[in-house]
ZATI-506197 format. One record per residue (C-alpha): residue in one letter; x, y, z negated. Coordinates in steps of 0.001 Angstrom, whole numbers. Example, Ala and Ser with C-alpha at 12.3 -4.5 7.8 and 13.67 -1.06 7.14 Angstrom:
# residues 2
   rest        xx        yy        zz
      A     12300     -4500     -7800
      S     13670     -1060     -7140
# end
This chain:
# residues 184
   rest        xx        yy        zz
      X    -31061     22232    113479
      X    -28600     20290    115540
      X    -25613     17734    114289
      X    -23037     20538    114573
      X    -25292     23073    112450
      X    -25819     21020    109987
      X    -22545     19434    110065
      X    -20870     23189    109793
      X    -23166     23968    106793
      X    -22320     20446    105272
      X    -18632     21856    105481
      X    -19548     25319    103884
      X    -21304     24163    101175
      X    -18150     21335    100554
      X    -16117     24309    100445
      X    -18098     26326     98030
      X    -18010     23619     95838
      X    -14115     22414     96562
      X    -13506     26735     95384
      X    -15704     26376     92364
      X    -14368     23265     90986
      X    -10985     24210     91902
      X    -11242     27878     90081
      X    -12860     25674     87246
      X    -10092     22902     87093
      X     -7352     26104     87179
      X     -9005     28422     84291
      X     -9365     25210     81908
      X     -5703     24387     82300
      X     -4959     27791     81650
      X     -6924     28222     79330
      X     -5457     24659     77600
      X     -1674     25607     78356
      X     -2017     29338     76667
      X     -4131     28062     73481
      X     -1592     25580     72977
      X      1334     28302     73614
      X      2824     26046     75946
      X      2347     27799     79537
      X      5376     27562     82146
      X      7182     26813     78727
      X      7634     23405     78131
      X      7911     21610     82057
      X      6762     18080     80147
      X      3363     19884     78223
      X      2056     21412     81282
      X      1858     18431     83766
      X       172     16585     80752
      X     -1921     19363     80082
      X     -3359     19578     83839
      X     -4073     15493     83729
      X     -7020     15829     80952
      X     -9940     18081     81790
      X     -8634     19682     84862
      X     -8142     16236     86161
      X    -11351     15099     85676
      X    -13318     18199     86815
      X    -11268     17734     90119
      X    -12292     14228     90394
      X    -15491     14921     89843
      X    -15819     17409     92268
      X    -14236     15293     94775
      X    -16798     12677     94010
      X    -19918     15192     94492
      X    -18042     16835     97353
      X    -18714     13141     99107
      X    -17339     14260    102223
      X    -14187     14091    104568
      X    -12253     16826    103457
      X    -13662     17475    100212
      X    -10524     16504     98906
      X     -8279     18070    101146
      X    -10105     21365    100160
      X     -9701     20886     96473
      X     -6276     20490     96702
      X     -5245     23464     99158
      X     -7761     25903     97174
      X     -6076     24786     93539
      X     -2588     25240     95320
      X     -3211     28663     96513
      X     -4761     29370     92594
      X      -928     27913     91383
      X      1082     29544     93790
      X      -728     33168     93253
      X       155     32552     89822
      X      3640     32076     90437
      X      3592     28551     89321
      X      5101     26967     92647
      X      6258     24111     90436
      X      2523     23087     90543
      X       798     24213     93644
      X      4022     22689     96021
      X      3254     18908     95089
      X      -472     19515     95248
      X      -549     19997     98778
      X      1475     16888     99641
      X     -1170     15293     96907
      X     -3919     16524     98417
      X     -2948     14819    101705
      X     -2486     11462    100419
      X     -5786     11940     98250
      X     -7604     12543    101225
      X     -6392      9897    103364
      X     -7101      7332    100484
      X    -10474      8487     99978
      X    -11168      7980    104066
      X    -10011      4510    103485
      X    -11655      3530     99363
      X    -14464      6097     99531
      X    -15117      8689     97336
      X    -17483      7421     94212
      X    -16827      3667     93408
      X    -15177      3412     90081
      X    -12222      1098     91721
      X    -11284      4433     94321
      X    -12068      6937     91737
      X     -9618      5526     89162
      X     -7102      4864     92054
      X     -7267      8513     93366
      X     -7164     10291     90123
      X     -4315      7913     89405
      X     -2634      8615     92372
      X     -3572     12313     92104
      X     -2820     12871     88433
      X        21     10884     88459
      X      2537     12328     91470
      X      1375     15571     90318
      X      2727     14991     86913
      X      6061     13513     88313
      X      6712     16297     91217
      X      5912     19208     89377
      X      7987     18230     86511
      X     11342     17601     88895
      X     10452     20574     90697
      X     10257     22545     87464
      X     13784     20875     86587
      X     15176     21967     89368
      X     13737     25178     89383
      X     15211     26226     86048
      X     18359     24352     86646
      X     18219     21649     84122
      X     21484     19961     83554
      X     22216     16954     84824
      X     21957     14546     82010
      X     18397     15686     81335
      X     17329     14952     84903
      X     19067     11833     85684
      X     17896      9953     82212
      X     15824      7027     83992
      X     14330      6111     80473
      X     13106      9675     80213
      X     11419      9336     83706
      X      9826      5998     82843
      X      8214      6730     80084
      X      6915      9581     81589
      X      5788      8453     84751
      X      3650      5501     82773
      X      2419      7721     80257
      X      1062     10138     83559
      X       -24      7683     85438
      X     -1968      5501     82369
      X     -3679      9061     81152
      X     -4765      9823     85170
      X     -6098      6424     85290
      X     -8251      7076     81936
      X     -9427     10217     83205
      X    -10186      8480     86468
      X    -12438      6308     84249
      X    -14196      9312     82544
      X    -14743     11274     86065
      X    -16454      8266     87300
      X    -19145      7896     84326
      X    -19637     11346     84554
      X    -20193     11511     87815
      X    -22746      8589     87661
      X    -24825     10229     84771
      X    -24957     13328     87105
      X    -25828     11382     89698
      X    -28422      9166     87829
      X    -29797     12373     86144
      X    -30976     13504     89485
      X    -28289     17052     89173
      X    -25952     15638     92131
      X    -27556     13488     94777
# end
């Protein structure tokens, strides 16, 4: 088989796994926002709801992935999810993440603990701040709510320190996988 065989099959199989943790990532934070009752309800639960186990099954299928574009994939495929759902609050800042994710994996790499925690951070983080102003100004919040900066930092730490933990946990489970023998 030549490079550009196996390279296109490389690519095929990094998309079949970029759809299947994506769909994965997507039903669990469903699943997490409707148990809870708080689903396109409360604009502060569901960011913080898509940074614990959706985060991490992203991550970790960005670290198996392994490849250029791995990200990149995740990120379009779990925006299109979002935005077929009507939740454009969500899927609009994951392309823009996706982007950046990608170029900072190029750059840090895609399985050392240092880029994992600083992607996921990254990652969990923005999406956590944009979809939560987008949300506000989707529904029209007034003023006062949106322009509180105390409001914002808190929230912004508290998004960023959880992405960063579940950077950590992606990255251990990734290496058990990975020492296991089930992702090589």
């Amino acid at each position: 088989m030549s490079d550009k065989a196996s390279n296109e099959m490389s690519l095929r199989r990094a998309t079949i796994y970029a759809a299947i943790f994506s769909i994965a990532s997507y039903a669990i934070a469903a699943g997490l926002a409707l148990s809870t009752g708080l689903y396109a309800i409360n604009i502060f639960a569901d960011p913080i709801l898509n940074l614990t186990v959706p985060l991490i099954i992203l991550s970790v299928g960005i670290q198996i992935i392994n490849r250029k574009l791995g990200p990149l994939l995740i990120g379009l495929i779990s925006a299109a999810l979002y935005a077929v759902s009507f939740l454009f609050f969500v899927a609009i800042p994951l392309v823009l993440i996706a982007l950046i994710v990608e170029l900072l994996t190029r750059l840090m790499g895609y399985r050392s603990l240092k880029a994992v925690v600083t992607y996921t951070c990254i990652a969990g983080g923005l999406e956590g701040i944009l979809s939560t102003l987008l949300a506000l100004y989707m529904i029209k919040v007034p003023a006062p709510v949106v322009t509180s900066i105390y409001i914002w930092i808190g929230i912004s730490i508290a998004m960023f320190l959880e992405s960063a933990v579940m950077g950590v946990i992606a990255y251990f489970i990734t290496s058990y996988l990975i020492k296991s023998g089930v992702v090589k």
